[in-house]
C-alpha positions in Angstrom: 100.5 -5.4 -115.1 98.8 -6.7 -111.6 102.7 -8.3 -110.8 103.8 -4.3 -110.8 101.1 -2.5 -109.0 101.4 -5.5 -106.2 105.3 -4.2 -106.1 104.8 -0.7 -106.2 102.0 -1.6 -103.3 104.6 -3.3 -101.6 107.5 -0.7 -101.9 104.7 1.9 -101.0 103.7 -0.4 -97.7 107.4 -0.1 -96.6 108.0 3.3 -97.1 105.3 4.1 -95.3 106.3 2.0 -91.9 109.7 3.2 -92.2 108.7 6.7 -92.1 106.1 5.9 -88.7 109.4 4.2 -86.9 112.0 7.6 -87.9 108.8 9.8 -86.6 108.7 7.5 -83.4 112.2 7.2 -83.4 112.2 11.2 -83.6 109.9 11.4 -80.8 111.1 9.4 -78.0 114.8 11.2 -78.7 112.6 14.2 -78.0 111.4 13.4 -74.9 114.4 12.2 -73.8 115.9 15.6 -74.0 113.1 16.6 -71.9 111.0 18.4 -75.0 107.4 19.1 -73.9 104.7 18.4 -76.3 101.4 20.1 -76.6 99.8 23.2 -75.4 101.2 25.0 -72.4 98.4 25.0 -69.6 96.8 28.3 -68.6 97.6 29.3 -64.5 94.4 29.7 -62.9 93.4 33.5 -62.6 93.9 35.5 -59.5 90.4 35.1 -57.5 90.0 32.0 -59.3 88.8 30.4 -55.7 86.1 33.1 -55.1 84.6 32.7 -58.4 84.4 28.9 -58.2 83.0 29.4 -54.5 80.1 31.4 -56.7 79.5 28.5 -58.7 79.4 26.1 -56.4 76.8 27.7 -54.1 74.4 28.2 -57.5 74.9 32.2 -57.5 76.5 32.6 -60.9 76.4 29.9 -64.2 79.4 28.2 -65.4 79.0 30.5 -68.6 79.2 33.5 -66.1 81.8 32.3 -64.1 84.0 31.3 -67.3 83.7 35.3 -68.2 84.5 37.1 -65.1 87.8 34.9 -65.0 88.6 35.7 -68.9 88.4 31.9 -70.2 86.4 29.4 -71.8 83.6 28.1 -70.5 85.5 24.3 -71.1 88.5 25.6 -69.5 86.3 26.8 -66.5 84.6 23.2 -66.4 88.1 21.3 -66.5 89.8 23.8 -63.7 86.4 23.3 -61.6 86.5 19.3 -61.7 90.4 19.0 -60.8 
């Protein structure tokens, strides 16, 4: 009983790495085409600069400036550090 669960194991084992290299196979043909993964990135609103001028000088919270631009308040902090 233990001599078929170690080959079943076994068969599983390999099934398993063959299926990670066709999905990294898959993958890299992807980006070879030129196939973008992940989430598109947002443009920076129109009077982006102003409101980050706010910021910067203390007048207005990252909260604050985050919702006069229409974004998160992470997505504020990320455009702010770049």
């Amino acid at each position: 009983m233990n001599l078929v669960i170690q080959i079943f194991s076994y068969v599983a084992q390999m099934e398993r790495e063959m299926n990670h290299r066709r999905t990294m196979d898959g993958i890299a043909a992807a980006k070879a085409k030129g196939v973008k993964f992940g989430r598109t990135s947002l443009d920076k609103p129109d009077g982006f600069e102003k409101v980050l001028a706010q910021w910067a000088s203390g007048a207005i919270s990252e909260c604050e400036a985050a919702r006069l631009l229409g974004v998160s308040r992470p997505t504020f902090h990320k455009w702010s550090h770049e």
